[in-house]
N, C-alpha and C positions, 0 to 999 in steps of 0.2 A: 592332177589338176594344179595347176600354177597359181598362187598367189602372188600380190603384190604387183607394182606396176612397172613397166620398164624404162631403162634409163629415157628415152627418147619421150614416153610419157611425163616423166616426171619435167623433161626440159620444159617441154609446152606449157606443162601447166604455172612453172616458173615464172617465163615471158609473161604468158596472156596475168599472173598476176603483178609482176613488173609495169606490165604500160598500165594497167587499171591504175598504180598506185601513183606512180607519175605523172596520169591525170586528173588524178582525184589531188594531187599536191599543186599543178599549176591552177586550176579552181581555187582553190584554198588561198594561196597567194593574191590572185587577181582580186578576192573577197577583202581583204586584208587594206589592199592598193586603195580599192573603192573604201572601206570605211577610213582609212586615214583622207582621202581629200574631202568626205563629207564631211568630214569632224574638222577639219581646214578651213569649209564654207562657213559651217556652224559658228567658229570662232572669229571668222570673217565678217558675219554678219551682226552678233554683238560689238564688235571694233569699230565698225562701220556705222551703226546706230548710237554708238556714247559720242562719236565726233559730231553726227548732225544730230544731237538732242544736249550738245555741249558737257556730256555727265565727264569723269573722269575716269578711264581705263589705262594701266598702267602695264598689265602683261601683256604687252604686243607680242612676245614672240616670232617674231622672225616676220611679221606681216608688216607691208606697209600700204600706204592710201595716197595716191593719189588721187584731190579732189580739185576740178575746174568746174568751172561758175561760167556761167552763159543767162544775157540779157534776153528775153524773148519778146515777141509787143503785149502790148495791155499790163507792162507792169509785172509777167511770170518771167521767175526765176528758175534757171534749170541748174541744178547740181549735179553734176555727177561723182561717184566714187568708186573708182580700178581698184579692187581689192588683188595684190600680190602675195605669195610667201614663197622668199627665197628664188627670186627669181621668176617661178612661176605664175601668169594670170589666173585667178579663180574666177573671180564675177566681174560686171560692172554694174553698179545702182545707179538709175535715174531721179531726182526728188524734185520734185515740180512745188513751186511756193508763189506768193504774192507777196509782191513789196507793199 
C-alpha cells in the first residue's frame, strides 16, 4: 500500500491554495482602500464643519474646500462646500440658512 501523495496531487493542492490566498489578499486590500477614504470623509467632514461654524482647524492635511455661496428668494442662503484631498472629490455639502 502506498502512502503519501503524488507529485501531481501535491501541485493541485498548491494552486487551488495559491488563488485562495491571492484572493483573500485582493479583499484585504480593497478593505484597507475603503477604510482610508472613509477616514478621508470623516476628516472631511469635521474641516468642513469648523469652516461653516467659524471654529479654527489647522490640520488640513492635504484637504481643501472649496466653498460658493448662492442667493436664493425669500432671503435663503445656499452654501455649498467640494470637500477634496489631493486632488480627489470626496463629498459636496449643501447648507441652507436665512439672512
Amino acid at each position: 500500500m502506498r502512502r503519501g501523495f503524488t507529485l501531481l496531487e501535491v501541485l493541485i493542492g498548491v494552486t487551488i491554495f495559491a488563488v485562495a490566498a491571492s484572493a483573500l489578499i485582493f479583499v484585504s486590500s480593497k478593505n484597507v482602500e475603503r477604510l482610508e477614504r472613509i477616514d478621508d470623509t470623516i476628516k472631511g467632514i469635521y474641516i468642513m464643519k469648523s469652516r461653516i461654524y467659524g471654529l479654527p482647524y489647522n490640520d488640513t492635511d492635504g484637504f481643501k474646500i472649496v466653498e460658493s455661496r448662492a442667493n436664493l428668494e425669500y432671503g435663503i442662503v445656499e452654501k455649498s462646500f467640494s470637500v477634496n484631498k489631493d486632488g480627489r472629490h470626496l463629498f459636496t455639502f449643501y447648507y441652507y440658512e436665512k439672512e
